[in-house]
N, C-alpha and C positions, 0 to 999 in steps of 0.2 A: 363385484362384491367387496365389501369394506368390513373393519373392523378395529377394536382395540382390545389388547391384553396388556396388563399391569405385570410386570418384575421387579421382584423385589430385591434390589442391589444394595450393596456396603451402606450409600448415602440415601436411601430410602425410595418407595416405590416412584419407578420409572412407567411412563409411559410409551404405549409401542401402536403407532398404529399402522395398518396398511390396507391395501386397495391391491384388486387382482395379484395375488400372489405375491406382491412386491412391499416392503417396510417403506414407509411415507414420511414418519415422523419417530422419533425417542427424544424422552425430553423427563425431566421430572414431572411427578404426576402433580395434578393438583388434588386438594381433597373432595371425596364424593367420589370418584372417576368409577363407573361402571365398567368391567371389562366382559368381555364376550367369552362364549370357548377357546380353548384354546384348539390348536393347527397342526398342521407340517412344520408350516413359517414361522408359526411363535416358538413350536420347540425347540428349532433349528435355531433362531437366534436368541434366546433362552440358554440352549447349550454352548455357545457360541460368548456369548457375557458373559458364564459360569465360567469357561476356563481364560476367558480375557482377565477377570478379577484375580484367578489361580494365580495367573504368571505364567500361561503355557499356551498362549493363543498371542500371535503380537498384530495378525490381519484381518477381518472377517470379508467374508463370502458370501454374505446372504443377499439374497435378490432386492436391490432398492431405487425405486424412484424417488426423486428429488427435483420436485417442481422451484423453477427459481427462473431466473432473467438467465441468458446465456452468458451475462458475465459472471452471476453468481455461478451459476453452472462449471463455468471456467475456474472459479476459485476453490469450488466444493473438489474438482477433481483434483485439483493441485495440494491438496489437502490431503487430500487419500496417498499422496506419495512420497510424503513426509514420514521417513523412519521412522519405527516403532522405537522410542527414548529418545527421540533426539526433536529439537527444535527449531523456528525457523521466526522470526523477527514479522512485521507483517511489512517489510519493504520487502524480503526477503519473497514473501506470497505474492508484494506485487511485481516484484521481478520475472518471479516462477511462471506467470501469465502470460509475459509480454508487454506489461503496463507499469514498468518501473517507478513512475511520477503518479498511481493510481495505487496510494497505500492506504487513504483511507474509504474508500471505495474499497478496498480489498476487505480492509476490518470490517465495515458493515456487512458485508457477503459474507466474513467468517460468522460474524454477529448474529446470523439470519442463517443457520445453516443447522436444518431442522433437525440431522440423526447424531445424537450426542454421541460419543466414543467411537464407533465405527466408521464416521468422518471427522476424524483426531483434531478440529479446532481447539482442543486444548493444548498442542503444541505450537499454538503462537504465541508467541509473548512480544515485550515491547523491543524494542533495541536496546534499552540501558540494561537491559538483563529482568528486570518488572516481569511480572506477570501477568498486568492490564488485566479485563471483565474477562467474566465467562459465564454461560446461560445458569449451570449449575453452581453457582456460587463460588469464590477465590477456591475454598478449603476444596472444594471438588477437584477442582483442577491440580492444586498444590500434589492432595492424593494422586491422581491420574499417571502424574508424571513423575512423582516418587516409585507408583508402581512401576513404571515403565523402566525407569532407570534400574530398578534392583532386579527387573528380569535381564537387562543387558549385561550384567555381571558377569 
């Protein structure tokens, strides 16, 4: 069984979709986007953004598949274990792998890494301290990690 539900976050409606029980994709919605009922799954990661956006939530838990190559796969989890405020260079992701000389091969994996916030590709930035792309736009990102830093206070 598949589905999408639509959240409406700080930087405007997000998309959520998932497949047997599991979150598939979050990403900004585009316009038009039909959403379905809502779940368990969508409540749970609904409640789950609500208190990520508060400042009282720094990990999520919710069930997610993440279809990708196993190297992406290797990038996405490396990703997930990146402190919550804190950042990491993308030589720094390709180290985290085992693929130290495979940094831009790591960007595009971060690049292409379908659950926005709950797998924190917005804590990579460039080496010179930059912020480099991200799916949701710089100002997305800039937020993200403003948030994060002022709950590590």
């Amino acid at each position: 069984m598949k589905g999408t539900a639509v959240y409406h976050s700080p930087f405007g409606k997000m998309q959520l979709d998932w497949e047997d029980g599991a979150v598939t994709a979050l990403h900004l919605a585009r316009d038009g986007i039909c959403a379905g009922a809502p779940n368990e799954l969508t409540a749970l990661v609904f409640r789950q953004l609500d208190e990520y956006f508060a400042g009282t939530r720094r990990t999520f838990d919710f069930p997610c598949r993440l279809h990708g190559t196993p190297f992406q796969q290797r990038v996405w989890a490396a990703l997930r274990e990146i402190p919550y405020g804190e950042t990491r260079s993308y030589k720094q992701l390709a180290e985290a792998i085992g693929q130290p000389n495979a940094c831009r091969a790591a960007g595009m994996a971060n690049h292409a890494n379908p659950i926005l916030i709950a797998v924190p590709c917005h804590r990579i930035i460039c080496a010179d301290g930059s912020l480099g792309g991200y799916a949701g736009g710089t100002e997305m990102k800039k937020a993200l990690l403003r948030l994060e830093q002022a709950g590590r206070a």
